[in-house]
Each structure stands twice: as structure tokens, then as C-alpha cells.
Rosetta silent file (secondary structure, phi, psi, omega in degrees, C-alpha in Angstrom):
SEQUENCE: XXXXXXXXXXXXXXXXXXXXXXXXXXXXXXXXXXXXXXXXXXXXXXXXXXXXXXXXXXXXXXXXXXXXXXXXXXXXXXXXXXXXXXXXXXXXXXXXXXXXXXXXXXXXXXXXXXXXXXXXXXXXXXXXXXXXXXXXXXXXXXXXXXXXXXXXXXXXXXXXXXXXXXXXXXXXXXXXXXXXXXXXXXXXXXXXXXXXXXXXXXXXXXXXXXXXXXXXXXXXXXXXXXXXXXXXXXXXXXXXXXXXXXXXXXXXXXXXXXXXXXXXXXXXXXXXXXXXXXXXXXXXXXXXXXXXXXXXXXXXXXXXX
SCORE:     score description
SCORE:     0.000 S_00000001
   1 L     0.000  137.113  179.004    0.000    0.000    0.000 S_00000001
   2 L   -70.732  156.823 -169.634    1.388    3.643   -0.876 S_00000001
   3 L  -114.036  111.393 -170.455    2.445    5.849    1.994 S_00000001
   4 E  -143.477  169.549 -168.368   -0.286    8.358    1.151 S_00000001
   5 E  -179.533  141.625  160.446   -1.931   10.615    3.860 S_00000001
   6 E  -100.604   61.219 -170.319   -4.345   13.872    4.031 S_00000001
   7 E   -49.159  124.282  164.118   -3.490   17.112    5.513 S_00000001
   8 E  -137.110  151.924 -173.518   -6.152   19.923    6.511 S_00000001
   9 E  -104.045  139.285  179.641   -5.323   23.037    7.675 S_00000001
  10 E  -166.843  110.148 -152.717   -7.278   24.867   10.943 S_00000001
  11 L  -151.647  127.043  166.859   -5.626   27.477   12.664 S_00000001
  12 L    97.277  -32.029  178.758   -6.780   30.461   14.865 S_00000001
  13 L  -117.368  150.643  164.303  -10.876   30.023   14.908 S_00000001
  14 H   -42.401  -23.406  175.780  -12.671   27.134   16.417 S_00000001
  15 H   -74.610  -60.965 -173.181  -15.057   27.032   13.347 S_00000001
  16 H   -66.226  -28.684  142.747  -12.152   25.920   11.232 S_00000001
  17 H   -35.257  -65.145 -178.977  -11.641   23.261   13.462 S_00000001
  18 H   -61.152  -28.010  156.972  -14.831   22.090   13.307 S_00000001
  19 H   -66.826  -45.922 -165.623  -15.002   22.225    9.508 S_00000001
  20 H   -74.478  -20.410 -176.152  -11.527   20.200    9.085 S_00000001
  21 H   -76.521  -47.980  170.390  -13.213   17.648   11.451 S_00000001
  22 H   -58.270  -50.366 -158.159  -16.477   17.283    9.234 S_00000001
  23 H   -68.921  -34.545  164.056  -14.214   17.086    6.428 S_00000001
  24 H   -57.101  -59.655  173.089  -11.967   14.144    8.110 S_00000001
  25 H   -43.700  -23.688 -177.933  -14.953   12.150    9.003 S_00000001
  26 H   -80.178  -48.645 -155.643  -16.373   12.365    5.367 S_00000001
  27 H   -56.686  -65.386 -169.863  -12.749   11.532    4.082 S_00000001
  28 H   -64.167  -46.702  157.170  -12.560    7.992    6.700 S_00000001
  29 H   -30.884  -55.730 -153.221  -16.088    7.326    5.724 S_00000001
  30 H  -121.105   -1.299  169.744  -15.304    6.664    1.720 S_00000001
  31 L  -157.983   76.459  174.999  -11.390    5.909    2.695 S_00000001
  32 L   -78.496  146.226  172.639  -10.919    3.820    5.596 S_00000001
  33 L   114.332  -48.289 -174.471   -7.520    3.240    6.635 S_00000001
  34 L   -71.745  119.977  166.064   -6.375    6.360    4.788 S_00000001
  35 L   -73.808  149.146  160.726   -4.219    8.858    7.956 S_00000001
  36 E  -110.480  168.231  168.301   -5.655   12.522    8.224 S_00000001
  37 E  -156.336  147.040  173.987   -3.433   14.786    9.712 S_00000001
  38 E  -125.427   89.067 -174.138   -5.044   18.145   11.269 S_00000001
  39 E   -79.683  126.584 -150.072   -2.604   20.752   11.105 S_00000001
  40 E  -159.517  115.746  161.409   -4.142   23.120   14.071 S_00000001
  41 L  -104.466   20.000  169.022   -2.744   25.536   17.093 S_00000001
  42 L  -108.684  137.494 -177.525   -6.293   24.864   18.459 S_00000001
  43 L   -76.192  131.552 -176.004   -6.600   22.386   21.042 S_00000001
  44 L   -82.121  115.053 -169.646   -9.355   19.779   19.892 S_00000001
  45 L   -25.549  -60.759  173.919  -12.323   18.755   22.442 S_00000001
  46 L  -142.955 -161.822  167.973  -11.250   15.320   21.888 S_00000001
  47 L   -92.539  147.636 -174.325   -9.138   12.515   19.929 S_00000001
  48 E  -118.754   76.170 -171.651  -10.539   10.897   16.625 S_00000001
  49 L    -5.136  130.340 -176.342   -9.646    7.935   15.522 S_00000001
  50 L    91.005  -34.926  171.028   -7.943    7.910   12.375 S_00000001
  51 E  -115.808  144.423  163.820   -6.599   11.743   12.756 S_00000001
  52 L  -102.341  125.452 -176.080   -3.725   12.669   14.073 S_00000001
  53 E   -67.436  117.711  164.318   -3.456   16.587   15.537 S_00000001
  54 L   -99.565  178.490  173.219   -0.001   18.549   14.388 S_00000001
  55 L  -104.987  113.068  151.332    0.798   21.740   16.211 S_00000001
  56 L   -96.836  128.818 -170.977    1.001   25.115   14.481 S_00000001
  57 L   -89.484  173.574 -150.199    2.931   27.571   16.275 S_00000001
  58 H   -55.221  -71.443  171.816    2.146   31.081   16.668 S_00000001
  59 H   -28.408  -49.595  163.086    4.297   32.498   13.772 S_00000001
  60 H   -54.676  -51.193 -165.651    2.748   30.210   11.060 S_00000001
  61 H   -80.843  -24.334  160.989   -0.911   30.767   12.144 S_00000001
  62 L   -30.030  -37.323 -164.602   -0.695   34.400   12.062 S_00000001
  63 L   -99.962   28.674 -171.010   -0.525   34.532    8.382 S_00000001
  64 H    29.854 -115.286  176.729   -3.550   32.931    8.035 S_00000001
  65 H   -62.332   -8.050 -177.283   -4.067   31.771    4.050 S_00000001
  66 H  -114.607   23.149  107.655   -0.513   32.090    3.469 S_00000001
  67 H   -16.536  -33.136  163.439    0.157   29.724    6.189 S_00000001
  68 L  -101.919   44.236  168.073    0.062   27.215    3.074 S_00000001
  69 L  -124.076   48.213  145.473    2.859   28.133    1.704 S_00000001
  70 L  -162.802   46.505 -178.832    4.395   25.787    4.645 S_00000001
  71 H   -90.555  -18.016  163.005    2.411   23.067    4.411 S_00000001
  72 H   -49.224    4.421 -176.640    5.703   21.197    2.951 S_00000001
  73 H  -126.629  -12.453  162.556    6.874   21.067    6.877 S_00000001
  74 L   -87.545  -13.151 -162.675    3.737   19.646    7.933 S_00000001
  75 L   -44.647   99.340 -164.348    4.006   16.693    5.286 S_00000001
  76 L  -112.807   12.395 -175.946    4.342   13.064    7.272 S_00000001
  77 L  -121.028  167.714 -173.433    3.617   10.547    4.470 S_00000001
  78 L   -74.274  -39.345  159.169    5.777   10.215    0.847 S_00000001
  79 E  -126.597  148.713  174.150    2.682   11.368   -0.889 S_00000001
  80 E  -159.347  134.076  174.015   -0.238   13.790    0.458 S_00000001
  81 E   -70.618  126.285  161.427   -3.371   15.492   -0.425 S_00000001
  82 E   -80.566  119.109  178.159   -3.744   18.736    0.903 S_00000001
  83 E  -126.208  127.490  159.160   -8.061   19.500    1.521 S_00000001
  84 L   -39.149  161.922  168.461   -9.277   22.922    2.312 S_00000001
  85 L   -60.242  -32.476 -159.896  -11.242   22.487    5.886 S_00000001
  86 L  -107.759   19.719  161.048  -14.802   23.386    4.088 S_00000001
  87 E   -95.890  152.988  159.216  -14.653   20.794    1.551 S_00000001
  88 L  -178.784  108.280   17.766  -15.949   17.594    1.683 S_00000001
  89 L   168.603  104.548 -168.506  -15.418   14.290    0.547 S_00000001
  90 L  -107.483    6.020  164.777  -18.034   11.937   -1.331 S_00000001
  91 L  -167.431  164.282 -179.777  -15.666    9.286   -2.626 S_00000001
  92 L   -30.992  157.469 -175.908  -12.633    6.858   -2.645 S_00000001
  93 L  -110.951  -17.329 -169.200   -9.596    9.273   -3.174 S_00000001
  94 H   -28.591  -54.921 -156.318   -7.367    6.778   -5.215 S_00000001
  95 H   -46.687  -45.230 -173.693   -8.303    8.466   -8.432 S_00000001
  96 H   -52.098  -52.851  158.958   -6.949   11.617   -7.297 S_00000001
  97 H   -33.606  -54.831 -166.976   -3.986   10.195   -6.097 S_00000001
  98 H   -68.828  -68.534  142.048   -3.670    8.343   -9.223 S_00000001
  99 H     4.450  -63.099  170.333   -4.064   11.414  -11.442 S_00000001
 100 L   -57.082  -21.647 -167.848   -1.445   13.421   -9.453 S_00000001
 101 L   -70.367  177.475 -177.808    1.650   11.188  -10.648 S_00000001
 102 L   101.043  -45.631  174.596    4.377   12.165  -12.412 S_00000001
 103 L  -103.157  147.006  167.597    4.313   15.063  -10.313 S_00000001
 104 L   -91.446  -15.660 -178.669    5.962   16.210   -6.820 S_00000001
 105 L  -146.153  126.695  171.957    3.774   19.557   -6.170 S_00000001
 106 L  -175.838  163.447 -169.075    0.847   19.989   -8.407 S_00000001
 107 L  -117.987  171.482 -168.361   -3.123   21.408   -8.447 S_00000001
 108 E  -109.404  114.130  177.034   -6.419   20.450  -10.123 S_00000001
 109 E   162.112 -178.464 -161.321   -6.626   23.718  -12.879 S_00000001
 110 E  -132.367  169.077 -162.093   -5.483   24.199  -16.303 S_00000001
 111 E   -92.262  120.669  159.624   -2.143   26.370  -18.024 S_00000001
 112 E  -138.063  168.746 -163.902   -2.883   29.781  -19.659 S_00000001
 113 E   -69.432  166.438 -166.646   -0.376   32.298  -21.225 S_00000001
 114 L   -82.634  -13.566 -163.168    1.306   34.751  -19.332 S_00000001
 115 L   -83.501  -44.938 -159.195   -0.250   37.355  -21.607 S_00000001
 116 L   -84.374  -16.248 -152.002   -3.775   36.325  -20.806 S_00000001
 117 L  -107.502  -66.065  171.262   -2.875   36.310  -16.753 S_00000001
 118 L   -87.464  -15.365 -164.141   -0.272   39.219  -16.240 S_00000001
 119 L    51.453 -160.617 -166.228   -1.213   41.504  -18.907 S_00000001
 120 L  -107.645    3.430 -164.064    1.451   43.506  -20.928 S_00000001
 121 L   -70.466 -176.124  173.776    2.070   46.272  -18.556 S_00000001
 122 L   -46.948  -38.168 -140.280    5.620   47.457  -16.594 S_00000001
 123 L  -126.846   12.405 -164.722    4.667   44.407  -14.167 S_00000001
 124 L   -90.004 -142.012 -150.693    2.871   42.014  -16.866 S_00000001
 125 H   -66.088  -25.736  172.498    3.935   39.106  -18.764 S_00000001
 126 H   -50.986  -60.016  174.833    7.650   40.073  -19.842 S_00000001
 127 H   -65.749  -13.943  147.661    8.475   40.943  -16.392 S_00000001
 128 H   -53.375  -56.465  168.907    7.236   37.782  -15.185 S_00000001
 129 H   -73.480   -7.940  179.342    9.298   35.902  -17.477 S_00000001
 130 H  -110.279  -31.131 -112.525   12.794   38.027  -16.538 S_00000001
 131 H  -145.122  -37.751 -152.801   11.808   38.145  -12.855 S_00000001
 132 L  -120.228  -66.390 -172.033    9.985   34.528  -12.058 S_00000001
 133 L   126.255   40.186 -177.416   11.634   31.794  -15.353 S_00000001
 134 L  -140.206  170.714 -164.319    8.556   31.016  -15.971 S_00000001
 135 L  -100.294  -28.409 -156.512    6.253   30.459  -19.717 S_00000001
 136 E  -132.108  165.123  173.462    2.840   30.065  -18.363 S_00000001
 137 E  -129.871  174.046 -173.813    0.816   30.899  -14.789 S_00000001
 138 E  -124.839  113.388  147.050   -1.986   27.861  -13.433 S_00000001
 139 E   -59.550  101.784 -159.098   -5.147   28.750  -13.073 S_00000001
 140 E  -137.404  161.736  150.065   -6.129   26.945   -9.733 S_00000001
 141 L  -106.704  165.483 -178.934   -8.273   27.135   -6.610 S_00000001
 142 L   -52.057  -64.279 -146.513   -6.055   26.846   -3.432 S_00000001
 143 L   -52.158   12.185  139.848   -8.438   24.209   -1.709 S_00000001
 144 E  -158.534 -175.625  176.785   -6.076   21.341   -2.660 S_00000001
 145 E  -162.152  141.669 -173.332   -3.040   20.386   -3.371 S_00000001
 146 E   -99.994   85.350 -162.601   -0.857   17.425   -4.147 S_00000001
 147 E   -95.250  114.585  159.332    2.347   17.457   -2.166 S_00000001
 148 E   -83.480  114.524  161.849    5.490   14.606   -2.782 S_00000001
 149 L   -83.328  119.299 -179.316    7.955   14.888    0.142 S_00000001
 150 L  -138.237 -174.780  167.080   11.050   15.588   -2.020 S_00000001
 151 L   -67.367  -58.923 -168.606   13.633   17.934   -2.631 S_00000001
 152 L   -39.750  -45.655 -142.629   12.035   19.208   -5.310 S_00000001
 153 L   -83.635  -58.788 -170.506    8.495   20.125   -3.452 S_00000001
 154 L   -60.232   21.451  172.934   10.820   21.806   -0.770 S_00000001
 155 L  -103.546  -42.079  173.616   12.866   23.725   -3.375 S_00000001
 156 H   -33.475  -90.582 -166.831    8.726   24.829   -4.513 S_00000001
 157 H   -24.763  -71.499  148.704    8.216   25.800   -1.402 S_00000001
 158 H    -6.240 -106.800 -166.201   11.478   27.561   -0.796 S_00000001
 159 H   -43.878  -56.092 -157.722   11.108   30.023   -3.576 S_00000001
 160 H   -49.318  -45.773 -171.611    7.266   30.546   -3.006 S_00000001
 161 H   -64.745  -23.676  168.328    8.276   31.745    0.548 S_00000001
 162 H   -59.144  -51.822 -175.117   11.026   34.203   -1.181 S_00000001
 163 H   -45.710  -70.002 -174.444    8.516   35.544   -3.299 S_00000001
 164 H   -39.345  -46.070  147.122    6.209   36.183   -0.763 S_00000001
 165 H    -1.180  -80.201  163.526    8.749   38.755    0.936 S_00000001
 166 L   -82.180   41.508 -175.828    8.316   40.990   -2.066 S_00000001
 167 H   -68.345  -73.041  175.322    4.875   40.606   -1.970 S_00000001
 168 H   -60.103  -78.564  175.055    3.061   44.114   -1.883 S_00000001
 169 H   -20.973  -58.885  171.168    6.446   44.834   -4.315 S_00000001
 170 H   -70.408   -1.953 -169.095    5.531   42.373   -7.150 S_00000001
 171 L    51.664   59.913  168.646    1.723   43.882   -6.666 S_00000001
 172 L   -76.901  162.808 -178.128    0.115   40.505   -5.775 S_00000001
 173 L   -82.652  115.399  155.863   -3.588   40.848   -4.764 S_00000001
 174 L   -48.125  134.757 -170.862   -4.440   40.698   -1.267 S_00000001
 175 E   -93.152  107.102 -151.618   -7.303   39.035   -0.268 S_00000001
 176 L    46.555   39.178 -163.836   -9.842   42.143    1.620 S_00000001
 177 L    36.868   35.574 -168.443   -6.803   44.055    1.135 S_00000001
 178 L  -150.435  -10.897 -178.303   -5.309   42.417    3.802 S_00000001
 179 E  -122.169  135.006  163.427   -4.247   38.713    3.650 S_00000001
 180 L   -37.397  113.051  170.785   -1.531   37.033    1.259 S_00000001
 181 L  -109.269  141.245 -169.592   -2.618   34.623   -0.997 S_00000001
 182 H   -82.267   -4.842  160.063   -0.845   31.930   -1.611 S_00000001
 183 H   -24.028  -60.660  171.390   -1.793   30.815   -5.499 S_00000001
 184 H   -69.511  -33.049  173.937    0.115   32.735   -7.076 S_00000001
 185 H   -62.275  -29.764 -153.329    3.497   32.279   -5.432 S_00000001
 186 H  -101.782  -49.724  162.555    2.919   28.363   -5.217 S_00000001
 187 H   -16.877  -78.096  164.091    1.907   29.037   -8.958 S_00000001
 188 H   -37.155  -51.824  146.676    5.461   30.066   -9.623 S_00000001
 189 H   -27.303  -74.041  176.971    7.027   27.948   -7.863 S_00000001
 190 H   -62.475  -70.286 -119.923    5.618   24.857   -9.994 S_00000001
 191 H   -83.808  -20.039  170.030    5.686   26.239  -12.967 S_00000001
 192 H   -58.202  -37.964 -165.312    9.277   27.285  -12.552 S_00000001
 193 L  -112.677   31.189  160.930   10.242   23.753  -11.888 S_00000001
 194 L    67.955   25.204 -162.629    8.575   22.195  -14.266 S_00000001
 195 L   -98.590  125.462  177.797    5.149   20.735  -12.122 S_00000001
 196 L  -100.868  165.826  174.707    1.772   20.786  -14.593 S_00000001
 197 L  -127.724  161.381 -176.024   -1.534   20.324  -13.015 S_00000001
 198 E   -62.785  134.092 -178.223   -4.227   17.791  -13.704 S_00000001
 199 L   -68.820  110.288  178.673   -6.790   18.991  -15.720 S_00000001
 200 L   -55.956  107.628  143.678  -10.128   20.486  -14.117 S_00000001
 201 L  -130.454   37.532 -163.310  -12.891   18.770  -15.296 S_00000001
 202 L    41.959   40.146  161.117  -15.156   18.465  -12.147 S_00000001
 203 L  -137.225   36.466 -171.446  -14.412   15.310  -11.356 S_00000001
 204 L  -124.852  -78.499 -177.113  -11.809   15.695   -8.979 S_00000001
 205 E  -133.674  151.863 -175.334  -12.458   18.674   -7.150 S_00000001
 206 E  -178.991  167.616  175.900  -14.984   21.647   -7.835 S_00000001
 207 L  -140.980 -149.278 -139.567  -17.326   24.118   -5.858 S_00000001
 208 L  -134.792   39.113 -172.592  -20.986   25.220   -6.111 S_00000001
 209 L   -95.889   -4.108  161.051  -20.598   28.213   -8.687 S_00000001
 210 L   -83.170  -59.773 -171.149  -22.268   26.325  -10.947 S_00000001
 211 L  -143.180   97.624  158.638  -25.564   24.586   -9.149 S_00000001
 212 L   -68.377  -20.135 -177.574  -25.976   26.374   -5.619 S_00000001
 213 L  -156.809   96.676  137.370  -28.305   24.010   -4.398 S_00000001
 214 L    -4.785  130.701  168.705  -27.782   20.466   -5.647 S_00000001
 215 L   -96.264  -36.756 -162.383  -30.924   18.280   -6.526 S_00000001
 216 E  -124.805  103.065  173.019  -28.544   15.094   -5.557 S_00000001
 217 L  -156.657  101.914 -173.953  -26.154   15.546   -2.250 S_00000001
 218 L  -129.354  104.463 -155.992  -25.619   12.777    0.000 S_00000001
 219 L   -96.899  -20.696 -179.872  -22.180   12.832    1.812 S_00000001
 220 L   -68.762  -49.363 -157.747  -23.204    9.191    3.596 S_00000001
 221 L  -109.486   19.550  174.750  -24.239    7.748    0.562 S_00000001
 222 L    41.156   49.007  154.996  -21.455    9.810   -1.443 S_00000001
 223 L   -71.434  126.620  167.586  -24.582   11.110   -3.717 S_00000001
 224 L  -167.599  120.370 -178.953  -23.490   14.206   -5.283 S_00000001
 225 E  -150.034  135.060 -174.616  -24.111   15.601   -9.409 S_00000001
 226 E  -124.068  148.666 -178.070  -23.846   19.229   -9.869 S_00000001
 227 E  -133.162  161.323 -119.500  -25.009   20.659  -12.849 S_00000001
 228 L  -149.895  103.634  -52.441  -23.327   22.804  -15.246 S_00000001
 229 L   -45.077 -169.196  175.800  -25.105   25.483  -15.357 S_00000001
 230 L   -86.042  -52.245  158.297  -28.138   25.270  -12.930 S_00000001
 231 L  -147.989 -158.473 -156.864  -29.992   27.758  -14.298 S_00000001
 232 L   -95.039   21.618 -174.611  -30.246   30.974  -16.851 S_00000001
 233 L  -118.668   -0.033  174.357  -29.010   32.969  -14.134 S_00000001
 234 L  -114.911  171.189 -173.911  -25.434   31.026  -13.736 S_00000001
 235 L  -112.501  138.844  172.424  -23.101   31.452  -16.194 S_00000001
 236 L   -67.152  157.209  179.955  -21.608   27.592  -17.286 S_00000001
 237 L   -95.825  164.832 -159.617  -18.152   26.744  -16.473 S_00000001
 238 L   -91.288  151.377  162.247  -15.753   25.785  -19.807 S_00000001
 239 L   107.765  -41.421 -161.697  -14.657   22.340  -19.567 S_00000001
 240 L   -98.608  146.600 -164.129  -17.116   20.837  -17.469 S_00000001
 241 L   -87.322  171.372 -160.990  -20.113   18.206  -19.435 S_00000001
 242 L   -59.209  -23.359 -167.061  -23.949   19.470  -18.561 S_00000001
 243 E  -154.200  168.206 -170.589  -23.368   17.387  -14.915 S_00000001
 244 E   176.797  135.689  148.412  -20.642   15.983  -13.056 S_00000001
 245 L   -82.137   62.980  164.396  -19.659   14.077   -9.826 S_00000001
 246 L   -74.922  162.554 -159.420  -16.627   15.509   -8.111 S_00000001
 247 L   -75.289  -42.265  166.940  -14.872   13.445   -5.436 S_00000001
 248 E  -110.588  150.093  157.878  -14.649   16.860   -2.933 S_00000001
 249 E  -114.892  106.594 -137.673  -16.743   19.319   -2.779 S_00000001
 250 E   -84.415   59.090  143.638  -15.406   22.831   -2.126 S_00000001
 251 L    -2.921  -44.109 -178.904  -18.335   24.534    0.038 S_00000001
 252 L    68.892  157.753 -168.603  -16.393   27.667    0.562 S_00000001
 253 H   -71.826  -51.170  173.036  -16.488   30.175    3.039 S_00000001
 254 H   -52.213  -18.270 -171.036  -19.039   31.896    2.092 S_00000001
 255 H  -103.366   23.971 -164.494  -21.163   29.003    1.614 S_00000001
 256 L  -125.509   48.059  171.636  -20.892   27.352    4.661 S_00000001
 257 L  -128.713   -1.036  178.155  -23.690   28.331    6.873 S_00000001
 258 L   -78.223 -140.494 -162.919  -25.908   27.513    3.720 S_00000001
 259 L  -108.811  -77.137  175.744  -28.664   24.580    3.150 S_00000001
 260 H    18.303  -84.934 -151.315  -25.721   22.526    1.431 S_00000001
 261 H   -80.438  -69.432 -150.725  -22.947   22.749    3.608 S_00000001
 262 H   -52.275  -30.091  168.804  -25.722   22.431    6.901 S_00000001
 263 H   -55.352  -56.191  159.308  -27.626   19.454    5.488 S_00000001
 264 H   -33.380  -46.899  160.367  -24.381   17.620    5.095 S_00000001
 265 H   -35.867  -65.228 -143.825  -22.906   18.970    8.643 S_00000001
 266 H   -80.657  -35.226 -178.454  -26.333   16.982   10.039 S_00000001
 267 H   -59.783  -33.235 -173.913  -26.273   13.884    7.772 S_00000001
 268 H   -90.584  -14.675  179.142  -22.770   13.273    9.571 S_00000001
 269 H   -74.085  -39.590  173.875  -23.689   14.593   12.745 S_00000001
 270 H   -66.527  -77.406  170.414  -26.642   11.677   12.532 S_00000001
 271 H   -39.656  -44.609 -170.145  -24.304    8.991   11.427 S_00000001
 272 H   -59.888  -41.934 -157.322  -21.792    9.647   14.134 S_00000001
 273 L   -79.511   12.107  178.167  -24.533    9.209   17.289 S_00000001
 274 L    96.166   50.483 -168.685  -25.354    5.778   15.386 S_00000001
 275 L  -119.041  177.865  172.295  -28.143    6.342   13.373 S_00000001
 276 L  -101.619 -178.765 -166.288  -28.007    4.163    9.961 S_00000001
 277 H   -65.337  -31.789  156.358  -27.517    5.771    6.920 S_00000001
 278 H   -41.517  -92.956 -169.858  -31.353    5.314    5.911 S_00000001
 279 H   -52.690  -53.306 -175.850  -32.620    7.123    8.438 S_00000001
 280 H   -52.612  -38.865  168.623  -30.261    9.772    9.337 S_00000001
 281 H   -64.629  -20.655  168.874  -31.178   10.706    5.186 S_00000001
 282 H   -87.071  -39.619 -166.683  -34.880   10.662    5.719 S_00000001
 283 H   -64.392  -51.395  174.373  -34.574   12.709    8.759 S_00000001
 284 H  -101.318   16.277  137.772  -32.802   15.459    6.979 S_00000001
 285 H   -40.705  -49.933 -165.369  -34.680   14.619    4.025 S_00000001
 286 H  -103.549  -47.330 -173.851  -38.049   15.871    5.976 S_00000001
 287 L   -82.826    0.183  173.510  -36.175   18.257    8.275 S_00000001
 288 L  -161.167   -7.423 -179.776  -34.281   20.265    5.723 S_00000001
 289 L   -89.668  -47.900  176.741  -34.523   19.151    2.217 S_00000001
 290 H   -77.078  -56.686 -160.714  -38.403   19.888    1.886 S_00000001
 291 H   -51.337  -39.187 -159.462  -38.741   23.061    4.175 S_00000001
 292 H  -100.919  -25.950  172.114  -35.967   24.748    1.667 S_00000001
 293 H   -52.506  -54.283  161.757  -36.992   23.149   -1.733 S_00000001
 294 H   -44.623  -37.604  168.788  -40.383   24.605   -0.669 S_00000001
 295 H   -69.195  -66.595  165.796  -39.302   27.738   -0.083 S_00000001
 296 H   -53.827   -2.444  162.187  -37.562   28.263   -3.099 S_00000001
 297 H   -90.322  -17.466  176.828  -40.478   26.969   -5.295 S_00000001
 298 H   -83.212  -26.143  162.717  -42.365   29.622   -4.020 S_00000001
 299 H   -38.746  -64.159 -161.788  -39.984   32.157   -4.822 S_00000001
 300 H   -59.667  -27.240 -163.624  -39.292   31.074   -8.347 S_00000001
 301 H   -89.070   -1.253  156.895  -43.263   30.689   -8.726 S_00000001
 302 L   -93.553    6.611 -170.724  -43.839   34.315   -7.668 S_00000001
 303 L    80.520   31.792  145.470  -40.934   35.438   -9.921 S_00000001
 304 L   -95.805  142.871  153.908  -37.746   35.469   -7.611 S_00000001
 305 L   -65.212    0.000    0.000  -34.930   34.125   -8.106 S_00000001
């Protein structure tokens, strides 16, 4: 068996605990056997089978989202998936795994010119190419990553973390004008060193910008088809066929007090205290599935969206 392992990140609020915890429990549901790691400087209520806690010290957690641009130092297996905390996890992981080879650091997104990314300005794509060595930028979201402990991933890393220095200097975007993100730097970093990423076609990883509220989402019975678009009010995503079954599902911050995210939360929440897998789905079947499909047919049938 490969020495493969999952890292989530949860560091300063108690909520992000509690999301990386839903998200472990989905992950040992549909991959028993398979180590978590919980990279955390919060102490956790109790022990979980199956996860292991790391310690983040003060200095790391400060920097919030750019805190993963040192997730190479949390790494304790040869290969490991990186999972945002609010995603979470409706099937076997192998594929993903499987997918990833070839590479030691690499993301679920696709390669576009430097042209189309940086623009042509004083700071655009020339000075990219004299400044970073690199032909192309990765379109990606953050919320995973594929990490090989190697030289190589720590030479990524290395350099991302240089970059990041000169941060406000190269005029990366801040995130509410106030936190580093790390995409672009980790961008560089592969693409300098030759790491491609697996091609996004939602059936790896994806998030709900397409179909906000799922006719089929079952995290027990790792139900899940999102559709592409939902309706004439989304715009479709390129790439992806009219529906599609990714393995996580990226809930997002914003989304994760929504009907989604909270049905899911309950289905596992159900399962844990023992309930079977039937019932704990009719229960929030009746208790949360109707009351908001009902609500929203009465919108749309008075002409809301």
C-alpha cells in the first residue's frame, strides 16, 4: 500500500476546526484506513480515531491563508493530499492520487499564457518571465493540493516563501486588502520547476458556482451531481459536461452556513450518534430538504430568483 496521507489546515478560529473535522470524518467514511493529519494551534475537544493533531505555532498561524505556503513542513507521508477544511469528501480518493503522478507539487486547474494572466504592462507578462523563469501561470483554486515529500516540493516551497517577501512589491492581490494569498506564489514555484496540473474537469475537485443548491447531495451515501449550469441565471463553467460528480466538494467560506454545507454537517452529525444511513437521510430529508426546496419553489413561482 502507498504511503499516502491527508493534511487539513485549521488554525486560529474554532469554526475551522470544526469544519476540518467534518471534512476528516467524510474523508474515513469513503477511505478507511487512509491517515488525516489536522494541522491546528487549536486544542481539539477530543481525539478521533484515524486523525492525528499537528501543532502550528504562533508564527505560522498568524498569516492565516498564506500559512500554506508551509504546508511542505507539515508533510508526514511520501505522498499527500492537501483538503481545504470546508470541503468535503463523497468518494474513494485513489483516483486523485492516481491522477497526481508524475508530479511532486501539483493542483487540479489548467495552463494559460502569461499574456492572458499578467497583462502587458511594466509588471505584466515580460516581467514575469525576466523576474519569475517562468512560460505560463496555473489557473487553480487553493483548496487542494498534491504534495510529494522531495527535494524538489521543498525547493517549490522555498522560492514561493522568497517571493512572498516581495509581496506588496511584485503587486500581488491581497485578499480584503489584507491577507496574502498563496496561489500565485505556489503558482510560480511549480511552474518554474517544471510541475503541470491535472486537468479540471469536475471530477476531482470543484465548488458550487455552478448549481448552488444540488438536486442530488448525500455525503453518507457519497450522492453528489452538480449541474453545469443550474440555471439561466449562472453562467456555465468551460470544460465541465452538462453534470458531473466531483470526489470533494469545495463549500467555501461563504457558503458554509448555507442549506448545502448544513444538510451535510447533520447527515454526519446523525451517522456519528449511530443512526443508519437510511434514516439519518430521511430525517434530513423531511427536516431540511423539503422546508428549503419549498421555499424556493415559491420564490421562483412568484418570480424570484
Amino acid at each position: 500500500m502507498a504511503d499516502r496521507s491527508v493534511l487539513l489546515l485549521a488554525t486560529n478560529k474554532s469554526e475551522y476546526l470544526k469544519f476540518a473535522i467534518n471534512c476528516a470524518e467524510s474523508i474515513k467514511l469513503h477511505n478507511p484506513g487512509l491517515p488525516i493529519f489536522i494541522a491546528t494551534n487549536i486544542k481539539p475537544d477530543k481525539q478521533i480515531d484515524g486523525v492525528t493533531f499537528l501543532a502550528v505555532n504562533d508564527d505560522v498561524a498568524k498569516l492565516y491563508i498564506e500559512a500554506k505556503l508551509y504546508l511542505d513542513t507539515y508533510l508526514q507521508t511520501e505522498e499527500t493530499l492537501f483538503i481545504d477544511s470546508d470541503c468535503l469528501c463523497y468518494d474513494n480518493l485513489e483516483p486523485i492520487f492516481e491522477a497526481c503522478q508524475g508530479m511532486d507539487v501539483t493542483v487540479i486547474g489548467r495552463l494559460t499564457p502569461l499574456e492572458k494572466y499578467w497583462g502587458t504592462g511594466d509588471k505584466g507578462a515580460d516581467y514575469a518571465r525576466s523576474e519569475f523563469s517562468i512560460d505560463n501561470a496555473i489557473l487553480f483554486n487553493g483548496g487542494f493540493y498534491y504534495i510529494k515529500k522531495t527535494a524538489l516540493t521543498k525547493l517549490i516551497f522555498d522560492r514561493a516563501r522568497e517571493i512572498s517577501v516581495r509581496y506588496d512589491e511584485y503587486e500581488f492581490h491581497r485578499i480584503k486588502n489584507k491577507w496574502k494569498n498563496e496561489e500565485d506564489l505556489l503558482s510560480i514555484g511549480m511552474i518554474a520547476n517544471k510541475q503541470l496540473p491535472v486537468k479540471d474537469t469536475g471530477e476531482f475537485m470543484s465548488d458550487l458556482s455552478t448549481d448552488q443548491k444540488p438536486n442530488k447531495l448525500n455525503v453518507l451515501k457519497g450522492e453528489r451531481v452538480l449541474r453545469n449550469p443550474a440555471n439561466k441565471f449562472t453562467p456555465a463553467r468551460s470544460g465541465y459536461p452538462p453534470s458531473y460528480s466531483p470526489i470533494l466538494v469545495h463549500f467555501g467560506g461563504s457558503n458554509i452556513k448555507s442549506y448545502p454545507y448544513v444538510s451535510q454537517r447533520l447527515l454526519l452529525k446523525l451517522f456519528l450518534s449511530g443512526l443508519p444511513v437510511s434514516l439519518a437521510s430521511l430525517i434530513v430529508f423531511l427536516a431540511v430538504h423539503i422546508p428549503y426546496k419549498t421555499y424556493h419553489w415559491i420564490r421562483r413561482s412568484i418570480g424570484l430568483r
